[in-house]
C-alpha positions in Angstrom: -18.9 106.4 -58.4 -18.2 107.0 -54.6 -16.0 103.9 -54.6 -13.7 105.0 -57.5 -13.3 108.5 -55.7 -12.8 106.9 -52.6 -10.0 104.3 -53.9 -8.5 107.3 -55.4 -8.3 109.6 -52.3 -7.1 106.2 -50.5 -4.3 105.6 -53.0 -3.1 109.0 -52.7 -3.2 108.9 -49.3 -1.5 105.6 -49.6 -3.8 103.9 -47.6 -5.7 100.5 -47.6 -8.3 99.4 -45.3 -9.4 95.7 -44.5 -11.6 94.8 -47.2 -9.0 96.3 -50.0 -6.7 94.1 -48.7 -9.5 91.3 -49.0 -9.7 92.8 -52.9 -6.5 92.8 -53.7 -5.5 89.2 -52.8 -8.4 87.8 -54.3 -7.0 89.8 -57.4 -3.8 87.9 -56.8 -5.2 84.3 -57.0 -8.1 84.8 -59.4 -8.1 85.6 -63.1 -10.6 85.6 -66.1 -10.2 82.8 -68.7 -10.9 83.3 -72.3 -14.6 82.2 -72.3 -14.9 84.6 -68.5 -14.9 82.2 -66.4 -12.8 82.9 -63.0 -10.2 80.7 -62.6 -7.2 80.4 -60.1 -4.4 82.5 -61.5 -1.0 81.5 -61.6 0.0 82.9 -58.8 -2.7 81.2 -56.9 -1.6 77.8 -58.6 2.1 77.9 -57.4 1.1 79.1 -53.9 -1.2 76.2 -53.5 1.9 73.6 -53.7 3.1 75.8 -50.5 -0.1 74.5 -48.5 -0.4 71.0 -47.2 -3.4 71.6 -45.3 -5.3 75.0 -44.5 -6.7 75.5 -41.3 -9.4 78.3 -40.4 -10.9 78.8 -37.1 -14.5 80.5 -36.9 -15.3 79.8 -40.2 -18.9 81.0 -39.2 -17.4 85.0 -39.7 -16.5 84.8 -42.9 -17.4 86.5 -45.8 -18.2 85.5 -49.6 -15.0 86.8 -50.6 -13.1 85.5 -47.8 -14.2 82.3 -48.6 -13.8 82.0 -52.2 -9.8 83.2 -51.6 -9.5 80.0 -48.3 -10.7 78.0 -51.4 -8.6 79.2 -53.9 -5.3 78.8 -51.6 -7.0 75.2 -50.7 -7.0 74.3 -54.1 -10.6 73.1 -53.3 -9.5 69.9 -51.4 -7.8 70.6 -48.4 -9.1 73.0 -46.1 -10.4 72.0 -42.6 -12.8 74.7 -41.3 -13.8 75.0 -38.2 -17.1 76.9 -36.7 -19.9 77.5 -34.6 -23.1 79.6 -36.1 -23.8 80.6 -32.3 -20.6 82.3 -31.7 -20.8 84.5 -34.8 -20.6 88.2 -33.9 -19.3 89.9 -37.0 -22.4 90.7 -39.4 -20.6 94.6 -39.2 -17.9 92.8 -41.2 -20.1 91.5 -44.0 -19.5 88.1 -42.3 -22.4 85.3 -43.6 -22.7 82.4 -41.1 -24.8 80.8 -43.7 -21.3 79.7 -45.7 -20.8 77.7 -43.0 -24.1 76.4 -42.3 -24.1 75.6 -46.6 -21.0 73.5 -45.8 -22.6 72.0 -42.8 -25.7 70.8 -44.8 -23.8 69.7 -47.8 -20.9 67.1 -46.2 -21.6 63.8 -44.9 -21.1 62.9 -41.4 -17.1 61.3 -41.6 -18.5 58.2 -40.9 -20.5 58.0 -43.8 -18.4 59.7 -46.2 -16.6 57.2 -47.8 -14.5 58.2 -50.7 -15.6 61.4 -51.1 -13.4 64.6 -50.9 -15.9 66.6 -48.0 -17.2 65.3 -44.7 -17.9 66.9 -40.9 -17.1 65.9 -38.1 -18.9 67.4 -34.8 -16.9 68.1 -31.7 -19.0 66.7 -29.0 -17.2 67.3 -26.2 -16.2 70.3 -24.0 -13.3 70.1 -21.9 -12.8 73.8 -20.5 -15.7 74.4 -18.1 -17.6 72.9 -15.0 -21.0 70.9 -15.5 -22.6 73.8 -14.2 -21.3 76.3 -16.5 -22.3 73.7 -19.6 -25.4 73.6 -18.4 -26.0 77.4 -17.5 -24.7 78.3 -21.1 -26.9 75.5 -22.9 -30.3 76.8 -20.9 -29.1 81.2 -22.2 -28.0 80.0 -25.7 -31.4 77.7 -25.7 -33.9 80.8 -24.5 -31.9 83.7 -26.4 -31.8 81.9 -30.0 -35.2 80.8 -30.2 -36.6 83.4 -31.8 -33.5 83.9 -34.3 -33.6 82.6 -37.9 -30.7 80.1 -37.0 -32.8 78.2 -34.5 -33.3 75.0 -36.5 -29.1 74.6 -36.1 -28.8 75.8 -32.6 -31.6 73.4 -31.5 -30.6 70.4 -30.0 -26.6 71.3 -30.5 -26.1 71.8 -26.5 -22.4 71.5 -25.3 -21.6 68.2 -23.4 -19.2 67.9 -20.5 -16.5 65.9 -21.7 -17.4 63.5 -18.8 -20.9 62.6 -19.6 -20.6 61.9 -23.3 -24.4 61.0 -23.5 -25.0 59.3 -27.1 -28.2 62.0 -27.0 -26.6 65.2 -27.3 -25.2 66.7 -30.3 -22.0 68.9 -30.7 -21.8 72.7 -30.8 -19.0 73.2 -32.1 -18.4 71.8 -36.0 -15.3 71.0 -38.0 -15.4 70.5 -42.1 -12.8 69.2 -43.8 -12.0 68.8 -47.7 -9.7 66.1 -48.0 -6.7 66.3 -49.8 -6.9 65.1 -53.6 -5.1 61.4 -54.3 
């Protein structure tokens, strides 16, 4: 027990650091049922009538815990995530890029999903930088990933000027949505 002398000297300190507060609002909206099973609390249940839709940006930095709390305030069904795998930078922060890739491989394309509550959508375009830019950062991210153990998903996603819109090219950036129940 380092972490239950460390909580201690923290509560007496009256301090809290960024992954207590993770702890404690996952304590909020989570509770046990009577056969152990975690379930959304109360709490969690009322707050979830205050959310039409909930919106995360670089999805591809969260954590396990992190994500289990944007689903329990999502109820499950409406949470649009946004993300790109190459962009994530915070591994010191327990973050797990392969949430989002999970999400990536598990939805439909939009256009294929039909009635179903999940479905991506890939953001083709990039309207914030010069050809020459595009195609600078497409040629680094192309030669610096190769060897990582995400290359299969940054392979072939190369950012497109919004003026070329080639049918060939695929988007780097990726939004998932949950649709809304009813």
């Amino acid at each position: 027990e380092i972490e239950v002398e460390l909580m201690r000297a923290k509560t007496e300190a009256g301090v809290l650091d960024f992954t207590d507060f993770e702890r404690k609002a996952l304590d909020l909206l989570e509770t046990t049922d009577e056969n152990g099973n975690k379930v959304p609390s109360e709490f969690c249940l009322k707050k979830q009538k205050c959310f039409k839709e909930v919106l995360i940006d670089e999805y591809q930095d969260v954590n396990p815990m992190q994500d289990r709390i944007f689903e329990l305030l999502s109820g499950g069904s409406n949470r649009f995530m946004v993300g790109d795998v190459k962009q994530s930078i915070y591994r010191f922060r327990n973050a797990y890029p392969d949430i989002f890739l999970g999400y990536k491989e598990s939805f439909p394309p939009l256009s294929e999903s039909g009635d179903v509550k999940n479905a991506r959508i890939f953001l083709r375009e990039n309207f914030r930088c010069s050809q020459t830019i595009i195609d600078y950062v497409n040629h680094l991210f192309e030669n610096v990933t190769k060897y990582t153990e995400y290359y299969r998903e940054y392979e072939g996603e190369w950012l497109v000027h919004a003026s070329e819109r080639p049918e060939r090219h695929h988007p780097v950036i990726l939004a998932i949505s949950k649709k809304e129940k009813g």
